[in-house]
Each structure stands twice: as C-alpha cells, then as structure tokens.
N, C-alpha and C positions, 0 to 999 in steps of 0.2 A: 581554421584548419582545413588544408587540402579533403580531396575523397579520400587519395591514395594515404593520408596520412590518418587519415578519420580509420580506414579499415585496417591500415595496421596496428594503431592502438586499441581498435576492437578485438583483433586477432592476441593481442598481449593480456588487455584484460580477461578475457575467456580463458587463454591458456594458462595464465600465471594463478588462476582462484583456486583455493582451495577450500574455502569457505565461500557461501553465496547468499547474499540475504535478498530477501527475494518484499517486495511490497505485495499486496494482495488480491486488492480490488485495479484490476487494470493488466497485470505482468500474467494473474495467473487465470482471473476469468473476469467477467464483468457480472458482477453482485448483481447490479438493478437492471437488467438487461431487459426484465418484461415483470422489472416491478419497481415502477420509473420512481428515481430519487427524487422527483420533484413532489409526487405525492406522499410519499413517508416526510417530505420536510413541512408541505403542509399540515398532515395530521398531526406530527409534533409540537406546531405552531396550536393548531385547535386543542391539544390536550392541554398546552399553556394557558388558553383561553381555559377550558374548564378549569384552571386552578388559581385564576382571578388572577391571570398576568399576561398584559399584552404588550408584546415590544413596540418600540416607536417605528409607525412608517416605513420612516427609510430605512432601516434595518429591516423590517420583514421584505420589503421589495429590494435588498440589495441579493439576501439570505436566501431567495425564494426557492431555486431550484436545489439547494445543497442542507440535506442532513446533518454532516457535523460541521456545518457553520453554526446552524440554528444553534446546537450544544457547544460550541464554544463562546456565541454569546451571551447564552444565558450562566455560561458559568464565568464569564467575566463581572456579567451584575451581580453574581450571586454564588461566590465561590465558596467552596464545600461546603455548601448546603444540601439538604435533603431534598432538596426540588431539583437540584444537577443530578443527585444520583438515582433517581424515580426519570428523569429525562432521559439518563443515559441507558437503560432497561429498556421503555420505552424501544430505541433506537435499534438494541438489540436486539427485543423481536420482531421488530422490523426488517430486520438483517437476516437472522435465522429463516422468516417468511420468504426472501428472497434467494434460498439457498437452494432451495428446488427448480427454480427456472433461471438460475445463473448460466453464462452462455463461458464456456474456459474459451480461454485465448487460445488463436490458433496456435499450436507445435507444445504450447505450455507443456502438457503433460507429458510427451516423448523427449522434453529436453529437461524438465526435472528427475525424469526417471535415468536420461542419458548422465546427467553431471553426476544423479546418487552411483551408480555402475560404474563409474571413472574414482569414485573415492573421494568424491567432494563432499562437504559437510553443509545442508542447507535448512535456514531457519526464516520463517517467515517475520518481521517489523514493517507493523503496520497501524493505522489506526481507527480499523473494524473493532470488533469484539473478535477475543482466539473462543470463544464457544463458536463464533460464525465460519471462521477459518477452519476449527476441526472440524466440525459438519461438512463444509464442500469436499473437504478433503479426503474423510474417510469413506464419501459417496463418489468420488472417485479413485479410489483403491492407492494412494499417496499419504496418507498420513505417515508413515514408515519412513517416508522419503525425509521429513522434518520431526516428526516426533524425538524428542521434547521440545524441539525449540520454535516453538509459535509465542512470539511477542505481540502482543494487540493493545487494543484501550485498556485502560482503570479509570477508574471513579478520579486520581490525578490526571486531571484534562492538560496539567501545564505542560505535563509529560507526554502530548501527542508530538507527532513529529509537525513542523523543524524543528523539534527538542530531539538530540541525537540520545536520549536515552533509550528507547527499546531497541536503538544499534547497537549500543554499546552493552546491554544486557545480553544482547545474543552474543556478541563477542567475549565475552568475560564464560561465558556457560560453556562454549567451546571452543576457548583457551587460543584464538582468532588471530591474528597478525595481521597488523593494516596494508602490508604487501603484499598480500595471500588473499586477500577479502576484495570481493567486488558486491556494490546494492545495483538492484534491477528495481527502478523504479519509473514512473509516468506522471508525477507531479512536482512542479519545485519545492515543494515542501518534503520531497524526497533529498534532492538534490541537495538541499542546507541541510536538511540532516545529515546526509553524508560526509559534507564537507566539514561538520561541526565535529564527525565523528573521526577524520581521518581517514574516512574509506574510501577509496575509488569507485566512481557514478558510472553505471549505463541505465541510459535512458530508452525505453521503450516508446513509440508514441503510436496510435492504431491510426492518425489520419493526420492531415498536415493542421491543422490548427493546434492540434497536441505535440506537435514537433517544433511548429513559431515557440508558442509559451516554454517549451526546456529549452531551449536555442538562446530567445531571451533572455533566461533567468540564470543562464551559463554553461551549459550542457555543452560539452565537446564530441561526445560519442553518442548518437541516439540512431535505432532501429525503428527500421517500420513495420517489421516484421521480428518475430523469433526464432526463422526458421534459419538466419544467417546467424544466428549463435551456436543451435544444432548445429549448422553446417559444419563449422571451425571444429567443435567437438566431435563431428562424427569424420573428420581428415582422415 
C-alpha cells in the first residue's frame, strides 16, 4: 500500500469508528516501563521452581524475557489446573506492582478523552489482568472513558488473544457493528484477533522494529505515533 493510500485509509478508519477497542499494554501506556518484563518472567519462572516444576531449557531460554509466554506454556502442560491459576495471580501482582511506574504512551490520554467527547464508545481487549487496567486507569482520571468495558485475562488462557473472544465480548456489550469498530493494537496477536473478529486493525508501533513485525504479520495501517490519530480527530 502507497503513503498516500496508507493515510487515507487511516483518515477512514478514525473517521468511520464509532466504537474503539483499544489493547492496553503498548496503545495506552507501557505497563513494565521501569519494572522490566523480563524480571517478572523470571520470578515466575523461580516460583515454578519453588513448586517442584522446571520447564525444559529451551523453553525457559526461548520464554525468557516475556510474562504471558511463561503462562501460556505452563498452561499448555497443564491446562486448568490449580498451578495456572496461582501462576496467573502471581503475574497479576506483578502487573498491579507495575502500575505505579507505567510510562502512557504519548497523546494516549488526550486522544481517549478526544474520541469519548466526539461520542465514541471505547473498551479495552487485552491480555493483562482488567484489575491492572482499572488501576492505571482510574490513576489517570479515564476509567469513565471505558467503564464497563475492560476485557482482560481469566483463568481461560485459551481465550487470550489471537482468540478474538474479549473483541468480541466488547462488541456484544455494546451492541458494536464490524464497520463502525476499529482495534488499536501493537502486536500480531492483536492483528489475528482482529481479523478473527471482523474488525478493522490499526496498528500502533513506538519504534521500527515494532512496525517490521505488524508489517510482516499483515498490517496495512500502522502509526508511529498517536498523535496523527488526534490529528484527523481534532480536523
């Protein structure tokens, strides 16, 4: 896709949402900003250890620096068991811990408060904990902006995204039209969800290595910023 084709379909998505489902770690702040995910994936790793279970090798060194990898492969070895959902806790205060020195993405907050004031309707689908989502949120005066509709983890890990179910849960909650709805997300595992879900992608990326990997994985529309989303909306 040309530039000039890339910004007009940017210009259509923005203009045409009336619903906006937003992912969380990445569009709206960055969770582990100065409480690096690669240590919460070790600790998770070491509390495995203390409960006499150590993954193979190449899995802990594949896993290393990612959180809900670690939880998704231990609940592949060991699905709805009581050790995924004591993992999944675990990960959660992890999350909450890093709610106080989360860093929001630049413009996030004047372009979530910009879309609620225009009459758009926006819900967070993600795959954080929504206890972590509404702590950042209501410590930045925005809960209002999404209240009720923060989709997050559950103890069903099958149900993270690319499982387009917490899209489709926010859509069903308010009554959503897949040509009225755009996701604003920064992983391909956004991206498949969306496309699983019918909903039309933009892609956020904060640096070019996060723009290659949506590029690659299929991504037509992707920003480097959010402040040319404000932009179109504040025309």
């Amino acid at each position: 896709m040309s530039v000039t084709a890339e910004t007009e379909k940017l210009r259509e998505l923005v203009e045409d949402a009336r619903f906006v489902l937003f992912d969380f770690d990445g569009p709206i702040c960055r969770l582990f900003a100065r409480h690096p995910a690669a240590e919460v994936a070790r600790a998770m790793r070491e509390w495995l250890h203390g409960q006499g279970l150590r993954l193979p090798a190449a899995e802990e060194q594949r896993e290393q620096p990612d959180p809900q990898a670690v939880l998704r492969t231990v609940h592949r070895r060991h699905p709805g068991s009581d050790l995924v959902a004591e993992l999944e806790e675990v990960l959660t205060q992890h999350e909450l811990r890093a709610v106080p020195s989360a860093m929001p993405t630049p413009y996030a907050d004047p372009l979530i408060r910009t879309w609620t004031a225009r009459g758009a309707r926006l819900a967070i689908t993600t795959n954080n904990s929504a206890r972590t989502v509404s702590l950042y949120l209501a410590g930045r005066g925005l809960a209002g902006c999404f209240a009720p509709h923060i989709y997050g983890r559950t103890h069903e890990l099958h149900r993270m995204k690319p499982d387009p179910y917490p899209l489709n849960r926010a859509r069903r909650a308010m009554g959503a039209a897949s040509g009225n709805t755009v996701m604003i997300g920064d992983a391909p595992s956004d991206l498949h969800a969306a496309r699983r879900a019918g909903v039309p992608f933009l892609g956020y990326a904060h640096n070019e290595d996060k723009e290659k990997i949506l590029r690659e994985a299929g991504a037509e529309v992707v920003v480097r910023s959010l402040e040319a989303v404000l932009w179109i909306l504040r025309r």
